[in-house]
TORKOL-4160 file (C-alpha; in steps of 0.2 Angstrom, whole numbers, padded with zeros to 4 digits, m for minus):
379
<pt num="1" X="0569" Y="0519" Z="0458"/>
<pt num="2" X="0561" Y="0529" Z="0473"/>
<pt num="3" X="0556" Y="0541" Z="0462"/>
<pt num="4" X="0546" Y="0528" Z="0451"/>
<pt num="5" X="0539" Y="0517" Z="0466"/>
<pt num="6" X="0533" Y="0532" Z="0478"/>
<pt num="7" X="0528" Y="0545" Z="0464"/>
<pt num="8" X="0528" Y="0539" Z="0446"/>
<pt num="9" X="0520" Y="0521" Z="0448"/>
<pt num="10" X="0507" Y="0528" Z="0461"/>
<pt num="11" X="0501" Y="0540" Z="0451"/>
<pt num="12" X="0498" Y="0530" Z="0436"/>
<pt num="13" X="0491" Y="0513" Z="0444"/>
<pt num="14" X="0475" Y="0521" Z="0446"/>
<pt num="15" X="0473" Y="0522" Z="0427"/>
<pt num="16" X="0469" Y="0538" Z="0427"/>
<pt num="17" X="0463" Y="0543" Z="0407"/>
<pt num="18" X="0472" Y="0560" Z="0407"/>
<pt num="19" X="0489" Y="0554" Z="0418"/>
<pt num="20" X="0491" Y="0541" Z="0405"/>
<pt num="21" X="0490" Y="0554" Z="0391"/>
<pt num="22" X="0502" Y="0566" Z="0398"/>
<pt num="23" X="0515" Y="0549" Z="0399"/>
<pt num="24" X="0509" Y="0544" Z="0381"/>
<pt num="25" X="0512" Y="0562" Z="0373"/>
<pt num="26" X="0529" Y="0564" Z="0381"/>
<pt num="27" X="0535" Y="0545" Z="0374"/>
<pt num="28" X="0526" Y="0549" Z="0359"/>
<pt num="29" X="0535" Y="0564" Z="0357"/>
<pt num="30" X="0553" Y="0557" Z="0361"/>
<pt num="31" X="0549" Y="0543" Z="0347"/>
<pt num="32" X="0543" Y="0555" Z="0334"/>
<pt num="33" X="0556" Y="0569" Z="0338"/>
<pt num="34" X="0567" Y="0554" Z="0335"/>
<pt num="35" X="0561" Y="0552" Z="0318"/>
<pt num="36" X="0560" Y="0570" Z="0314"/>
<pt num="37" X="0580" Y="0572" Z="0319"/>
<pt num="38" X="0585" Y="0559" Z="0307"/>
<pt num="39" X="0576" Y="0566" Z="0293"/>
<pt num="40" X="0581" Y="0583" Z="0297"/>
<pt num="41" X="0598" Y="0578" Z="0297"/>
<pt num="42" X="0596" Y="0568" Z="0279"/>
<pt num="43" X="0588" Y="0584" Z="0272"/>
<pt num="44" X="0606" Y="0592" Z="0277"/>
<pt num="45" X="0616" Y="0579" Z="0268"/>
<pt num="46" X="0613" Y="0581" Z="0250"/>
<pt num="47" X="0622" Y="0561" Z="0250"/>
<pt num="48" X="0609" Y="0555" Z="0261"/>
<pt num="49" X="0595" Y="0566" Z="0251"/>
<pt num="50" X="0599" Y="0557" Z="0236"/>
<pt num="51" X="0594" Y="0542" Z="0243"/>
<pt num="52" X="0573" Y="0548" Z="0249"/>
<pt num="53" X="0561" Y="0555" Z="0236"/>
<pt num="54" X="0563" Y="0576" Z="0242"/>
<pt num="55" X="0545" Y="0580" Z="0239"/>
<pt num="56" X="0536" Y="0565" Z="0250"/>
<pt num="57" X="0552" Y="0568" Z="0263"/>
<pt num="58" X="0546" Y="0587" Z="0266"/>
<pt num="59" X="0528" Y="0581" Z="0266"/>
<pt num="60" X="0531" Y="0569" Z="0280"/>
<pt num="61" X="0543" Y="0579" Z="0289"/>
<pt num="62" X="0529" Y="0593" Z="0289"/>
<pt num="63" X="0515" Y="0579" Z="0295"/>
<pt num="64" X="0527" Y="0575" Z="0309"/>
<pt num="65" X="0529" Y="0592" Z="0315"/>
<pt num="66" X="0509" Y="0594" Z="0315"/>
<pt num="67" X="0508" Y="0577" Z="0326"/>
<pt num="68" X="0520" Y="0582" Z="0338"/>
<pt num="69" X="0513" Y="0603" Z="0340"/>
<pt num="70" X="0497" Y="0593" Z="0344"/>
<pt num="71" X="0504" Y="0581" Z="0357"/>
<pt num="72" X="0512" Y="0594" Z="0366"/>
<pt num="73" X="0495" Y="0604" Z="0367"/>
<pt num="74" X="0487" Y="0586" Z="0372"/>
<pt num="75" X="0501" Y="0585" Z="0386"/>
<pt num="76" X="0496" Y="0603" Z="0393"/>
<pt num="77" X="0477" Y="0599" Z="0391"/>
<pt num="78" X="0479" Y="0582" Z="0399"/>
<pt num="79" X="0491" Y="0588" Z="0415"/>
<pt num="80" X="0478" Y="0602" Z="0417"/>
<pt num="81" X="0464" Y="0587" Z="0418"/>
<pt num="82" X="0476" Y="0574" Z="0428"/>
<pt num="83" X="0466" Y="0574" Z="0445"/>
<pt num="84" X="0446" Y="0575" Z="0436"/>
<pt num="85" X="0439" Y="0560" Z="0429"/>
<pt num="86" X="0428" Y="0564" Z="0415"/>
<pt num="87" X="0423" Y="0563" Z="0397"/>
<pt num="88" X="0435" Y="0576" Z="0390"/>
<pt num="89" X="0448" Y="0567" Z="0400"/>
<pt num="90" X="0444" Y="0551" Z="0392"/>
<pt num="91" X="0442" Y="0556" Z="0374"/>
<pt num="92" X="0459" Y="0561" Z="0375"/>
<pt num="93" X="0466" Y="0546" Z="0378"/>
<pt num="94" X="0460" Y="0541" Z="0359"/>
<pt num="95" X="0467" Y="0558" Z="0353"/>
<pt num="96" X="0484" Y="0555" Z="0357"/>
<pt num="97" X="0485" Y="0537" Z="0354"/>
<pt num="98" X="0479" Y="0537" Z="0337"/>
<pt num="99" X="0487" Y="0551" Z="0329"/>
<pt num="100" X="0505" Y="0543" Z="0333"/>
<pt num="101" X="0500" Y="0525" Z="0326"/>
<pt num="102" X="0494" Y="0533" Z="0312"/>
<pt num="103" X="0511" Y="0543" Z="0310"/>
<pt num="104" X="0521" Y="0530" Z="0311"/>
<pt num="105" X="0511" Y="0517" Z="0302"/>
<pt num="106" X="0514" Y="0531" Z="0286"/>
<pt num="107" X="0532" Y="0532" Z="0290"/>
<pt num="108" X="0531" Y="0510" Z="0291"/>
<pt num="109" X="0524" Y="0511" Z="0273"/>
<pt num="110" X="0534" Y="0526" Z="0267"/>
<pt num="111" X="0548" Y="0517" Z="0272"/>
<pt num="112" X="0545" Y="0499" Z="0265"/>
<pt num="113" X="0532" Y="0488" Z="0273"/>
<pt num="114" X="0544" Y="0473" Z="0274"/>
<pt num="115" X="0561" Y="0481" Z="0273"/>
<pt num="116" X="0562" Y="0493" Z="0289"/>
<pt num="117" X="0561" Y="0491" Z="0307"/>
<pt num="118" X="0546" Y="0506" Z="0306"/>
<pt num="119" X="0533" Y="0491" Z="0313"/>
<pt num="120" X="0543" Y="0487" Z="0328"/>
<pt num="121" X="0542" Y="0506" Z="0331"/>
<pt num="122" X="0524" Y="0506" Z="0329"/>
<pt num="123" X="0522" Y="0490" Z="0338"/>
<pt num="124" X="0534" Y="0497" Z="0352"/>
<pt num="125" X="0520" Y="0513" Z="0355"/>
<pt num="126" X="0504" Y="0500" Z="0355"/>
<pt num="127" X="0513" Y="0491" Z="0368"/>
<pt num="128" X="0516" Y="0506" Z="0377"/>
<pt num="129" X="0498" Y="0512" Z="0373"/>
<pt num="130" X="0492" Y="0496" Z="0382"/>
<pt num="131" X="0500" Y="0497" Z="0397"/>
<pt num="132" X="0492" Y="0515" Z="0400"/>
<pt num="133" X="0475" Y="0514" Z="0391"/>
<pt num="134" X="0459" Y="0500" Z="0389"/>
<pt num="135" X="0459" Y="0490" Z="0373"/>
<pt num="136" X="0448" Y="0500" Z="0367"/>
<pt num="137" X="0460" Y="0515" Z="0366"/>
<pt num="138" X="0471" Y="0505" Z="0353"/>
<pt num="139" X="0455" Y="0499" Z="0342"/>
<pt num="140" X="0453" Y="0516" Z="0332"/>
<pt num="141" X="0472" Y="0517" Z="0328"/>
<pt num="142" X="0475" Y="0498" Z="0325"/>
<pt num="143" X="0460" Y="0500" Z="0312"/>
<pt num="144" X="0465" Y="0517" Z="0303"/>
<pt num="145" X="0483" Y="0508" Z="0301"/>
<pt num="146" X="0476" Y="0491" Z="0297"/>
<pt num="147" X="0464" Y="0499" Z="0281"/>
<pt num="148" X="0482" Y="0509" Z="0278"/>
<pt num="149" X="0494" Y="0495" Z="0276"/>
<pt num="150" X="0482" Y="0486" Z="0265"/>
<pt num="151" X="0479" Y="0501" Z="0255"/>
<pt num="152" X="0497" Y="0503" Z="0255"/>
<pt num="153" X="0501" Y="0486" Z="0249"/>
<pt num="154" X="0487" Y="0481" Z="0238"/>
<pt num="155" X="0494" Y="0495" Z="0223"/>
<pt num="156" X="0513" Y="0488" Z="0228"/>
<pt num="157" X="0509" Y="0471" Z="0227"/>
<pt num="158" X="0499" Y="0473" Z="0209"/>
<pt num="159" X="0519" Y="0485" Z="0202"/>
<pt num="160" X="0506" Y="0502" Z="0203"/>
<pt num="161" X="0516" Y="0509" Z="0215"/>
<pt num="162" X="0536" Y="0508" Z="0223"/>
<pt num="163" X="0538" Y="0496" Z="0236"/>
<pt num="164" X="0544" Y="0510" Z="0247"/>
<pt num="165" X="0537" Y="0528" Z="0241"/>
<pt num="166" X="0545" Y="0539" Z="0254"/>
<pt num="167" X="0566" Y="0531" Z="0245"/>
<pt num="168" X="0570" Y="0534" Z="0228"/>
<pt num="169" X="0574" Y="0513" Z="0230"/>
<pt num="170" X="0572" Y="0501" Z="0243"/>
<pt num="171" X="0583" Y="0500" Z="0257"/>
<pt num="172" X="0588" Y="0484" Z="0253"/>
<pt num="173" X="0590" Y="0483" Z="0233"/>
<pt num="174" X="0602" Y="0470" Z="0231"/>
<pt num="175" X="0615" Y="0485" Z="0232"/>
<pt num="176" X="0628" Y="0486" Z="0246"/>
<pt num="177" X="0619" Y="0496" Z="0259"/>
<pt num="178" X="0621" Y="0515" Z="0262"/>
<pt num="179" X="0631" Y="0521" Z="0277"/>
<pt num="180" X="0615" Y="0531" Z="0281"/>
<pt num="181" X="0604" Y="0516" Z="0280"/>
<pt num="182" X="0616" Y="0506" Z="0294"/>
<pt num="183" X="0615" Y="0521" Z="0306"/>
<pt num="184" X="0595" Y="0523" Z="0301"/>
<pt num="185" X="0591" Y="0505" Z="0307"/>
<pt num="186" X="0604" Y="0506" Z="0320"/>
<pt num="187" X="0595" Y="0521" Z="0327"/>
<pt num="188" X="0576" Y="0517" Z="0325"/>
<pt num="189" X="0577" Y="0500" Z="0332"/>
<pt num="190" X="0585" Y="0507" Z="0349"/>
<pt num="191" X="0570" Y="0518" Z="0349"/>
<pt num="192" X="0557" Y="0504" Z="0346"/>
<pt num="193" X="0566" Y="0495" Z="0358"/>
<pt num="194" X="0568" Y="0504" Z="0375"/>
<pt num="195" X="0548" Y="0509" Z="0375"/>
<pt num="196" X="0544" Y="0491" Z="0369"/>
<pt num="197" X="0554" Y="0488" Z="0385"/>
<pt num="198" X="0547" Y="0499" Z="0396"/>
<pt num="199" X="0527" Y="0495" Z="0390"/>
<pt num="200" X="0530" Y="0476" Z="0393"/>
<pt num="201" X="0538" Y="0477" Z="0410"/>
<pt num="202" X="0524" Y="0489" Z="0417"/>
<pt num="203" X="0510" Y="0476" Z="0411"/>
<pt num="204" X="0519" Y="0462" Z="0418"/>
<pt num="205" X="0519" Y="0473" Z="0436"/>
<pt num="206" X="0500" Y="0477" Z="0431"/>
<pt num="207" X="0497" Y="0460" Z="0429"/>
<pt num="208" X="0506" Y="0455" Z="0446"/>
<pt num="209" X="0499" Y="0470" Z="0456"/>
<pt num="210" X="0479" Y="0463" Z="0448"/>
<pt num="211" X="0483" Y="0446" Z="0453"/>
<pt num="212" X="0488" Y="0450" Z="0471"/>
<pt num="213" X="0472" Y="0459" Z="0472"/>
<pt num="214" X="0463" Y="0447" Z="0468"/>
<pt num="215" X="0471" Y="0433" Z="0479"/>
<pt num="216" X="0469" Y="0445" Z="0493"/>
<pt num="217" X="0451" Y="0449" Z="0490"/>
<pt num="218" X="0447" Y="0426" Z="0487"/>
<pt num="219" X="0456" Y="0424" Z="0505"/>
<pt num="220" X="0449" Y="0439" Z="0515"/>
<pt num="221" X="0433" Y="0445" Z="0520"/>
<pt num="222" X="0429" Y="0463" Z="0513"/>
<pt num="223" X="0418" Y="0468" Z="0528"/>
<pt num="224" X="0429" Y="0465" Z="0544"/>
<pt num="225" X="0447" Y="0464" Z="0532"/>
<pt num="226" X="0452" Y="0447" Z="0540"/>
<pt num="227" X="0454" Y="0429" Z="0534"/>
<pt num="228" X="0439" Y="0420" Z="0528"/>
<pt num="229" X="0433" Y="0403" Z="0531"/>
<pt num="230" X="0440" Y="0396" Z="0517"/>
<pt num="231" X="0459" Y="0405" Z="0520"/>
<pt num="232" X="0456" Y="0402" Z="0539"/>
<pt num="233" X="0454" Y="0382" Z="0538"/>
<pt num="234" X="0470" Y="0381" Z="0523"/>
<pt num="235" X="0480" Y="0390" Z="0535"/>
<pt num="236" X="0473" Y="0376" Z="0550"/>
<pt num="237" X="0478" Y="0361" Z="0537"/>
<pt num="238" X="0496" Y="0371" Z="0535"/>
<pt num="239" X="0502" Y="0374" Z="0553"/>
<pt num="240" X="0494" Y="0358" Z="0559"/>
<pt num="241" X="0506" Y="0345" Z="0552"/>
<pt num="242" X="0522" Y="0355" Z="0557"/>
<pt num="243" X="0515" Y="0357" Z="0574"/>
<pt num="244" X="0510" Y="0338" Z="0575"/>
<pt num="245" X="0526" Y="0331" Z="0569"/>
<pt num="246" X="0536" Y="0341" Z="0580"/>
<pt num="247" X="0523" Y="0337" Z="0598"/>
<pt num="248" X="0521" Y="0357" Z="0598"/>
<pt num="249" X="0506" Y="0365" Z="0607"/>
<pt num="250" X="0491" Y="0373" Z="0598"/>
<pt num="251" X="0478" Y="0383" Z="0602"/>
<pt num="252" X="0462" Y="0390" Z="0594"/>
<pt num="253" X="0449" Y="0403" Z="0598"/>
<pt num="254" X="0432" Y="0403" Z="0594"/>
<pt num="255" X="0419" Y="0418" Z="0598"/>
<pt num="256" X="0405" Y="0424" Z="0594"/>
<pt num="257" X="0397" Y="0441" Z="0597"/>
<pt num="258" X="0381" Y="0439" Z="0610"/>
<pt num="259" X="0363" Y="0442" Z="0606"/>
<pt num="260" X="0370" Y="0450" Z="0588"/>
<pt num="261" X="0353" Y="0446" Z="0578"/>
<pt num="262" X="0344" Y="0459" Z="0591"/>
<pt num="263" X="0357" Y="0472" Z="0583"/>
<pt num="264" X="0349" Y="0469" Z="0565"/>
<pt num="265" X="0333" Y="0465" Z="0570"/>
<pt num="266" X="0331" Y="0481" Z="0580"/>
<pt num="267" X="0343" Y="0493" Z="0572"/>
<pt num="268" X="0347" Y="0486" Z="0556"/>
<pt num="269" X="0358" Y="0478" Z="0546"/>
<pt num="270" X="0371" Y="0495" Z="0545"/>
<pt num="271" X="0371" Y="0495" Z="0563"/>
<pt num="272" X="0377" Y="0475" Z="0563"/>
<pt num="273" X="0391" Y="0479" Z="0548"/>
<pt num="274" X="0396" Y="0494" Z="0561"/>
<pt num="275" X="0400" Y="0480" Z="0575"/>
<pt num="276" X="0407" Y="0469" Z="0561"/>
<pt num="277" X="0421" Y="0480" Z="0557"/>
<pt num="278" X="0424" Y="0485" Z="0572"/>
<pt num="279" X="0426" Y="0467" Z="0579"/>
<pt num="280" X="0438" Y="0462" Z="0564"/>
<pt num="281" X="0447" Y="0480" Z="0571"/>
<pt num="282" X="0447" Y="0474" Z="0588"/>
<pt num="283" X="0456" Y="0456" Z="0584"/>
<pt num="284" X="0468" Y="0462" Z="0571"/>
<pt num="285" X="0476" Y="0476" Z="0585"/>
<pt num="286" X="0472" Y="0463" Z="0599"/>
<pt num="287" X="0482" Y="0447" Z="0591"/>
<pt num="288" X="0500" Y="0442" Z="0590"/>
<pt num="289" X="0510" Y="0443" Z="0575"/>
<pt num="290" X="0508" Y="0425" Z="0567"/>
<pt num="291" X="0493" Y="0424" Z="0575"/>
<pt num="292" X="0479" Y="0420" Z="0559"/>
<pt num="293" X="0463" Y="0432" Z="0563"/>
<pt num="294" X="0448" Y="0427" Z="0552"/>
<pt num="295" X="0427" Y="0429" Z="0553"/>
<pt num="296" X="0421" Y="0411" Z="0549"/>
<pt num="297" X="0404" Y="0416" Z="0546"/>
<pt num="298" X="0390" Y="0429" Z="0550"/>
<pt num="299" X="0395" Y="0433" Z="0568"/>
<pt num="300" X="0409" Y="0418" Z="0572"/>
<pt num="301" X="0426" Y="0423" Z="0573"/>
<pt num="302" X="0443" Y="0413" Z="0576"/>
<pt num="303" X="0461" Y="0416" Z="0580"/>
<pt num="304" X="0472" Y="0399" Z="0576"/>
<pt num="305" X="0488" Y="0404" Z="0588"/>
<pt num="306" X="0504" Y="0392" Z="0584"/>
<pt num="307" X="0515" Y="0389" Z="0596"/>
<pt num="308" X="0504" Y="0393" Z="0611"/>
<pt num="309" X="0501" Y="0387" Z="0628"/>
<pt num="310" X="0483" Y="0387" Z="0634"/>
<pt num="311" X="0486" Y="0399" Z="0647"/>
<pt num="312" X="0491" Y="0409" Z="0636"/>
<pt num="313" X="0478" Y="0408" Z="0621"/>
<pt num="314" X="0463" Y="0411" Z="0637"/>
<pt num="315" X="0473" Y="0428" Z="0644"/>
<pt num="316" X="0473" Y="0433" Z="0625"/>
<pt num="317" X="0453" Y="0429" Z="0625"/>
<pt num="318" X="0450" Y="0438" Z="0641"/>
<pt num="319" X="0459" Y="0453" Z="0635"/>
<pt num="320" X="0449" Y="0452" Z="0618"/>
<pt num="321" X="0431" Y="0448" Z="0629"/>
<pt num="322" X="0436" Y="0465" Z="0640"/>
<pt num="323" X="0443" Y="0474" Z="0625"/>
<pt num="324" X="0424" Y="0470" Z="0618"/>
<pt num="325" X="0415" Y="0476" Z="0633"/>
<pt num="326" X="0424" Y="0494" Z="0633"/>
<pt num="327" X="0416" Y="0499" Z="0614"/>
<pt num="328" X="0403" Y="0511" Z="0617"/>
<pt num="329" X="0392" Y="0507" Z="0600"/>
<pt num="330" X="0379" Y="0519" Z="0600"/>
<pt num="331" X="0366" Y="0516" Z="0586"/>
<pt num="332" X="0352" Y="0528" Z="0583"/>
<pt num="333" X="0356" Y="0540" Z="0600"/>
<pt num="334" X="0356" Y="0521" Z="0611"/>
<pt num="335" X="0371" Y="0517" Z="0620"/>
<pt num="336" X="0374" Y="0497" Z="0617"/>
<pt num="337" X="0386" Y="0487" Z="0625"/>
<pt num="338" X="0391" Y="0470" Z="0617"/>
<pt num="339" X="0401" Y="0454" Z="0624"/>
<pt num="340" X="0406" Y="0439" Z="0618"/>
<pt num="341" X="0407" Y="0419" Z="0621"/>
<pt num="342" X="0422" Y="0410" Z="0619"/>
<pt num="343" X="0428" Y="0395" Z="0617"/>
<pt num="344" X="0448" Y="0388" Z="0617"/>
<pt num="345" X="0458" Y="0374" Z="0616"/>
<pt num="346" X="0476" Y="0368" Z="0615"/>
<pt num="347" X="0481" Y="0355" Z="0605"/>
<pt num="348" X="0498" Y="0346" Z="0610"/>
<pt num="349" X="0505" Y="0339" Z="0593"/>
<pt num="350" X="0493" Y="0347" Z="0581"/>
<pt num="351" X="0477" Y="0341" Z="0577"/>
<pt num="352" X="0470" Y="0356" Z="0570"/>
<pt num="353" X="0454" Y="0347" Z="0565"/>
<pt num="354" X="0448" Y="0341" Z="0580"/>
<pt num="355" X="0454" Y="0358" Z="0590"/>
<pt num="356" X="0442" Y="0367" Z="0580"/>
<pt num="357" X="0427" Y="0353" Z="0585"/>
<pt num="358" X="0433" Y="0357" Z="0603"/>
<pt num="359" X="0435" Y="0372" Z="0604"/>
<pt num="360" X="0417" Y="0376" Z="0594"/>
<pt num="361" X="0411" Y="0365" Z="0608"/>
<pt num="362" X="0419" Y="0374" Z="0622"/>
<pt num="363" X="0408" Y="0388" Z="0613"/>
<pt num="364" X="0393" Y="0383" Z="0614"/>
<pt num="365" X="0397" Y="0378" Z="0633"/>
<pt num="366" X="0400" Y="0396" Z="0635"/>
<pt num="367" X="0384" Y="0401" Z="0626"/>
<pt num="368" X="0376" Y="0390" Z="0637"/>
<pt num="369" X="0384" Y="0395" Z="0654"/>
<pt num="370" X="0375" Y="0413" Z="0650"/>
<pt num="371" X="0387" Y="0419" Z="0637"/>
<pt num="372" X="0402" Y="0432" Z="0641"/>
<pt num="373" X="0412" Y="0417" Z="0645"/>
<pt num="374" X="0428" Y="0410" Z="0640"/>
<pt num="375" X="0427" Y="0391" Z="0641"/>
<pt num="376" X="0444" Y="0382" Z="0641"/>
<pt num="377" X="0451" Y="0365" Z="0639"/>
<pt num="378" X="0467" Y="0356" Z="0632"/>
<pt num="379" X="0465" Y="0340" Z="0620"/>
């Protein structure tokens, strides 16, 4: 498990063309060498022989060799190309996938469309095709073997050909069924199985890694990396009630960064991004743990601080006012120094919505007192 959280899944979660080749060629050779062993092993066993058709068996035991030579060339290719993101690294990705689907979508026919388990094993390596490569990847395999089946079926379904070419009969002809065949299905479904498995778990962790990205990215703001507006005031709803209901304090802080239109206006817009991120640095290293950081807005910030006294919300403003003060921003070879106004409250029993009115008026008291102030009160 350490090996597959710190080395393997990292390394693949980037979905990297040629990474996820070198993982497909190495599970495309397991199933295929699979195959090839059992069919080696028939062509040992002149009872077991007697069951296939020789000539088609040798044909397809030569076409599985060929497959599996050119995966492992793929796999060196691919590992030599594992940290470069290019063409050649992406056209392999189709040049391992389809060769095996079409493999195995000959061995699904050879074998009896509707008789085997051959399409959970062809099914088993699109799964785990998917969870490495794009759709697009899949579509010229799933084609190729689509137009195959049909072509396979159309004859057998008109009596112009065996239902399956590869057996002298069926595997289930009404007889009772071969030793052989009991081990044969045995066998190929715990190969189609375990990769099925595998390819269906690592989607699902795809899946849940995507949609944790995406839940972070709609409640946090990209530029400074803290809560947004919207995340900021759900957070307010959800600490408020506890707080309110138990007669617990609760206290807010509202800045906002002095004279910042004068950054963009006089040193552009990548000079006021510079202060932004560095402000969202500032309170992310200056607050408490439970403490919810978050930029409301162009240069507005707050902190919502449960379970805090009013003394103790203004020392945490002070320190984040002086903390301010020290950075030394220096934008096209000008030293600037920038402060802030802020405003705080505390709330005894909650009432998250009307701290935020007081302390955005205790604000604007401070913007009005000459800014760099800290304006307090209690509700």
């Amino acid at each position: 498990m350490i090996v597959w959280h710190d080395v393997i899944d990292p390394w693949l979660r980037e979905r990297h063309p040629a990474r996820g080749t070198v993982v497909f060629c190495l599970v495309g050779l397991l199933l295929l060498a699979c195959l090839w062993g059992l069919q080696a092993y028939a062509q040992s066993r002149p009872d077991v022989l007697r069951l296939y058709v020789p000539e088609q068996l040798q044909r397809v035991q030569q076409s599985l060799v060929g497959v599996m030579l050119w995966l492992l060339v793929l796999a060196g290719l691919a590992w030599a190309w594992r940290d470069r993101n290019h063409r050649i690294s992406r056209l392999m990705s189709y040049l391992c996938v389809t060769p095996v689907v079409w493999m195995l979508v000959v061995l699904w026919a050879g074998y009896g469309v509707l008789d085997t388990p051959m399409a959970m094993v062809t099914i088993a390596s699109l799964v785990m095709a998917r969870a490495l490569f794009p759709l697009r990847v899949l579509m010229p395999g799933m084609v190729l073997g689509t137009l195959l089946v049909v072509a396979d079926q159309a004859p057998t379904a008109l009596g112009w050909r065996p239902i399956a070419p590869l057996l002298a009969a069926p595997v289930y002809s009404g007889e009772p069924m071969s030793w052989w065949w009991t081990v044969w299905l045995t066998v190929v479904l715990n190969v189609s199985v375990w990769p099925f498995i595998v390819g269906i778990l690592y989607l699902f962790k795809s899946l849940a890694q995507r949609r944790a990205q995406l839940e972070h990215l709609a409640s946090t703001d990209t530029l400074t990396g803290l809560f947004n507006r919207r995340e900021f005031m759900g957070r307010l709803a959800q600490v408020s009630g506890p707080h309110e209901a138990g007669g617990q304090p609760l206290s807010l802080i509202m800045m906002d960064i002095d004279h910042f239109k004068r950054i963009n206006d006089t040193f552009g817009h990548p000079a006021g991004d510079v202060v932004l991120e560095r402000m969202g640095a500032l309170l992310s290293a200056g607050v408490r743990p439970g403490d919810v950081a978050a930029r409301l807005g162009g240069e507005e910030f707050a902190v919502l601080m449960p379970q805090t006294t009013l003394a103790e919300a203004s020392a945490v403003a002070r320190q984040l006012s002086e903390s301010l003060r020290q950075i030394n921003f220096v934008f096209d070879g000008q030293p600037v120094r920038l402060t802030m106004s802020v405003g705080v409250v505390e709330a005894c029993g909650g009432r998250g919505e009307q701290a935020l009115s007081a302390a955005d008026d205790n604000l604007y008291r401070a913007k009005g007192a000459g800014r760099d102030q800290v304006v307090s009160s209690r509700l």
